[in-house]
Every structure is written in structure tokens, then in C-alpha cells.
C-alpha angles and dihedrals in degrees: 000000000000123000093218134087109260124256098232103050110102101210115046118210118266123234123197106202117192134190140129095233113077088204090059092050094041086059095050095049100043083049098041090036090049082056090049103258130141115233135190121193129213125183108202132019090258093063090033090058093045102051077054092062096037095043146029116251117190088195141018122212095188129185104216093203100072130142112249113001107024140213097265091043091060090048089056097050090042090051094051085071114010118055121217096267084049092062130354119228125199116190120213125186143146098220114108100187098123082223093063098045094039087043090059086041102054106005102174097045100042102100095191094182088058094029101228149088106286104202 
């Protein structure tokens, strides 16, 4: 299987990627755009959560750490009207805390003040 997109399909996927550091999103798109992929970039969850509503995006490569709408909170709004086969979502962060992966993860099961999974 390549990781690139094929030559012969017309309409390449579409990758939001999101995150608050413009380093971060120029080497996802110089790496995603080299494999013939579209991407879109978006630098905070507010303009994040608009391009999803102006455009459609095959794929999110989301920071969860962001000023003002995070990560996490993007994931939550997307989730109220897309599924996860609508609209992929992949989470990316440099905290390392289990409550905060496993929060993004499963947001409405993850109790942090007990610290497990509440069903």
C-alpha cells in the first residue's frame, strides 16, 4: 500500500491541519502536500471550526493545547454532527497526563475528578 495519494484519482483528500504553532502546521503541509494531499491550515480552534462548516475536509490533524477553543473543545463540537467515519479526527498533543488523552478520547465517559472511565 503507498502512502501517497494516486496519480489517477482526480480529487486528492483534504487534511485540516490545526495548531497554534505555525512551525508545527508548515511541516505538515510541506510533508502531507510532497504525498499529494491537499491541506488546509488553520491556526486556532475558532477558524478550525469555521473552514469545517465552509468546506469539506476528508481528515483533522488537531493540537489539542490551543488558546481559546482547544483542541478538545473542537473535537466535542465536531462530534455533536459529524461521526467518526464522516470525518476522521487525529488528535496530537505534547501533554503526557493519561486523564487528558483518555478525556479527548472519550469525553463523556472520562470522570477526571475520579480518574476513570464513568459508564
Amino acid at each position: 500500500m503507498s502512502d501517497s495519494v494516486s496519480d489517477t484519482d482526480p480529487s486528492p483528500s483534504t487534511i485540516l491541519v490545526v495548531d497554534d504553532t505555525e512551525a508545527n502546521r508548515e511541516a505538515l503541509r510541506r510533508r502531507l502536500e510532497r504525498r499529494g494531499y491537499t491541506v488546509i491550515e488553520a491556526d486556532s480552534g475558532e477558524q478550525a471550526l469555521a473552514l469545517i462548516d465552509q468546506q469539506p475536509i476528508d481528515l483533522i490533524l488537531l493540537d489539542i493545547m490551543m488558546p481559546g477553543v482547544s483542541g478538545i473543545d473542537v473535537l466535542k463540537k465536531v462530534r455533536a454532527t459529524k461521526s467518526p467515519a464522516e470525518l476522521p479526527i487525529i488528535m496530537a498533543t505534547a501533554k503526557d497526563a493519561t486523564e487528558d488523552v483518555v478525556g479527548a478520547l472519550f469525553p463523556a465517559q472520562w470522570d477526571p475528578k475520579l480518574g476513570i472511565h464513568v459508564t
